[in-house]
C-alpha positions as CSV (number, residue, x, y, z in Angstrom):
1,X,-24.4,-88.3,-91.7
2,X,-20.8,-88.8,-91.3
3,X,-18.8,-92.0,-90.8
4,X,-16.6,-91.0,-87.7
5,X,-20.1,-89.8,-85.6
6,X,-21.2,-92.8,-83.5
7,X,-24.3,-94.4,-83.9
8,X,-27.5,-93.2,-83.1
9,X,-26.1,-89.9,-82.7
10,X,-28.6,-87.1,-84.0
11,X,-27.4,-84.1,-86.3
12,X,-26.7,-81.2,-84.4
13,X,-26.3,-83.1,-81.2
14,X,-22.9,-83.0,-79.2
15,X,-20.9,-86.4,-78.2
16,X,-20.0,-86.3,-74.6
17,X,-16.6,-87.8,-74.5
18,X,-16.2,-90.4,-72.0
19,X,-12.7,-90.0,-69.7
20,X,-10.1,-93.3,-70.1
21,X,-10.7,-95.6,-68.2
22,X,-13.9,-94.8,-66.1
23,X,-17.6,-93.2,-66.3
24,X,-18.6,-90.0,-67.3
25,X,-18.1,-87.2,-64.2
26,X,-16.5,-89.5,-61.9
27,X,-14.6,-86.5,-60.9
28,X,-16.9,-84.5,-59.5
29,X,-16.4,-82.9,-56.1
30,X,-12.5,-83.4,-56.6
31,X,-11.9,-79.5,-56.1
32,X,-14.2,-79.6,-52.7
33,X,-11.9,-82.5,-51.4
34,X,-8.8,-80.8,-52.0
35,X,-9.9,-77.8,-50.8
36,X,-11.0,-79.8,-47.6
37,X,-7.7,-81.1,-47.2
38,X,-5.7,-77.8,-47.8
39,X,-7.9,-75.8,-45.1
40,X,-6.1,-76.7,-42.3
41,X,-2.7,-75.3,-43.5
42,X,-4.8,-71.9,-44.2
43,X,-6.0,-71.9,-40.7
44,X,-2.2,-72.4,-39.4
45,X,-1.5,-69.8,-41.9
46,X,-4.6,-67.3,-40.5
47,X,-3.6,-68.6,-36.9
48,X,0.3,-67.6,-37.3
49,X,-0.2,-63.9,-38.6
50,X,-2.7,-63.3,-36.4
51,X,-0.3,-64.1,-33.6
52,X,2.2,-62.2,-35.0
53,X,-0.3,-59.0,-35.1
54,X,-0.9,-59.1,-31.5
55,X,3.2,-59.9,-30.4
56,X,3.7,-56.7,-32.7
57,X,0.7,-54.7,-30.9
58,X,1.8,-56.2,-27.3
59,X,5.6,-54.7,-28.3
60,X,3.9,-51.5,-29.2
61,X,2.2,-51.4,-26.0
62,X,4.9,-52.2,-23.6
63,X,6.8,-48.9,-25.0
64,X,4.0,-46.5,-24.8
65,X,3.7,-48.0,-21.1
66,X,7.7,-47.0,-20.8
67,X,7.7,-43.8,-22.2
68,X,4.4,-42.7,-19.8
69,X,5.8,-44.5,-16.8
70,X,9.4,-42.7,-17.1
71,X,7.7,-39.2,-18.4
72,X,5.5,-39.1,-15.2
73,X,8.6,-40.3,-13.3
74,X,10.4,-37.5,-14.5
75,X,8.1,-34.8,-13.1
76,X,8.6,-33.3,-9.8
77,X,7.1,-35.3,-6.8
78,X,4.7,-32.4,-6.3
79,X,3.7,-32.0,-9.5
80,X,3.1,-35.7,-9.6
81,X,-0.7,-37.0,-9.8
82,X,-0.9,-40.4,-9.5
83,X,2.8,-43.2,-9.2
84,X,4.8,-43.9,-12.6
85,X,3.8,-47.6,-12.6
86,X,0.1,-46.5,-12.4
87,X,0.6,-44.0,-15.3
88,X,2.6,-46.2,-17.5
89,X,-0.9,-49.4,-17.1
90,X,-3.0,-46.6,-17.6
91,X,-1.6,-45.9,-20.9
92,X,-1.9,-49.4,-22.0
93,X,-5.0,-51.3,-23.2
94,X,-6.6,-53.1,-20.4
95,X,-5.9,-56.3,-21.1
96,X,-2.3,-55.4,-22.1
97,X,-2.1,-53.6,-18.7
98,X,-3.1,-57.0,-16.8
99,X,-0.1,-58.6,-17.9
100,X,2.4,-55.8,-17.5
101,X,4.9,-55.3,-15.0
102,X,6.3,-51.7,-14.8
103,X,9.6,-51.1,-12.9
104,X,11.5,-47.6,-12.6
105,X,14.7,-46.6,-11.7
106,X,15.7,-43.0,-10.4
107,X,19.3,-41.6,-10.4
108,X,20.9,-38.4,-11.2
109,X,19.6,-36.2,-13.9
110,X,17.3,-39.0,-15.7
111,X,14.9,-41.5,-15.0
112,X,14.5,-45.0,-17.0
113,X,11.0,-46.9,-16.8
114,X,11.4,-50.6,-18.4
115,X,7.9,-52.2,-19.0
116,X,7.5,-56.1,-19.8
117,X,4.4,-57.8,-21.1
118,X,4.1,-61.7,-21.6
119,X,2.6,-62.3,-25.1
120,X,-0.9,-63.4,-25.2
121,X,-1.5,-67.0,-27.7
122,X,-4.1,-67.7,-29.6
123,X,-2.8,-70.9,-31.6
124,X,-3.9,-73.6,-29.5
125,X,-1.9,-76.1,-27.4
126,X,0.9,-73.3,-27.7
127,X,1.1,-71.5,-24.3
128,X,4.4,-69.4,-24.2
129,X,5.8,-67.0,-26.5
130,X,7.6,-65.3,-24.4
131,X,7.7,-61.8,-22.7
132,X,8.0,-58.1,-24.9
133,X,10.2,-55.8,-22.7
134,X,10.6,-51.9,-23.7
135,X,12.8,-49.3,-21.8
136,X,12.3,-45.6,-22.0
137,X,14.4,-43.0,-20.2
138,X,13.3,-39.2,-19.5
139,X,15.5,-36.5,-18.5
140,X,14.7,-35.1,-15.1
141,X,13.9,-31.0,-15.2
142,X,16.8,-28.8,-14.0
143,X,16.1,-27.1,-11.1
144,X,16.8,-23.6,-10.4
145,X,19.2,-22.4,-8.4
146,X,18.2,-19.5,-5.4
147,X,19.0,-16.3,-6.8
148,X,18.9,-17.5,-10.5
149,X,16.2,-17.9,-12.9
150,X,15.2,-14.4,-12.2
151,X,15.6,-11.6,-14.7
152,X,17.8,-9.0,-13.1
153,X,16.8,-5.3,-14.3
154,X,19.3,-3.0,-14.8
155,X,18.8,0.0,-13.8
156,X,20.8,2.6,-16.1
157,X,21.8,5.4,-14.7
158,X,21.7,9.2,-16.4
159,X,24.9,10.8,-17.3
């Protein structure tokens, strides 16, 4: 047996080393305490994109209720089936279209259609982020005029 091994050690056996300063595995469980400590600033983190997800998809929304809002206010009022602020909430998700307001304004040869939607929040004890507001404008469909849009025929006469 060698001089440096410590005594009673057996051949072939290993020699747990003891840390400075303290008994062996006092660390234990160190990793689950940190991790405990740094899970709160991952569910910010979570929290925060998530949020930012749903102010991007609100956004989204409000413009496709713009777009259908000034397209249907575009149309002829006979060729109409159901009023522009209708159309544009219907083209929104439903609990989009709750918190939408839809206004429309009609003048010469185009109509604009501005939709706003107040952002939803999910990160608590945070209550306002604000509105997302999207404008769309349509041109209105010429009309014809009496006596034009038809094809005339001429008639050719024989020489």
């Amino acid at each position: 047996m060698s001089r440096r091994r410590a005594a009673g050690a057996r051949e072939g056996s290993a020699v747990r080393a003891v840390p400075p300063g303290g008994r062996p595995g006092r660390d234990r469980g160190q990793a689950s305490i940190e991790f405990l400590g740094f899970l709160p600033i991952l569910l910010i983190v979570a929290l925060a994109v998530v949020q930012l997800g749903l102010a991007a998809y609100t956004v989204q929304q409000a413009g496709t209720g713009a777009r259908a809002a000034a397209r249907t206010a575009s149309m002829d009022r006979a060729d109409r089936e159901t009023d522009p602020r209708s159309a544009g909430r219907a083209a929104m998700s439903g609990w989009v279209a709750d918190r939408a307001t839809i206004s429309v304004s009609e003048g010469g040869d185009e109509v604009s259609a501005t939709a706003r939607v107040t952002i939803p929040s999910i990160i608590p004890g945070v209550d306002d982020f604000g509105s997302a507001s999207r404008s769309a404008t349509m041109p209105r469909p010429r009309r014809r005029r009496a006596g034009r849009g038809r094809e005339h025929v001429r008639r050719s006469t024989p020489r």
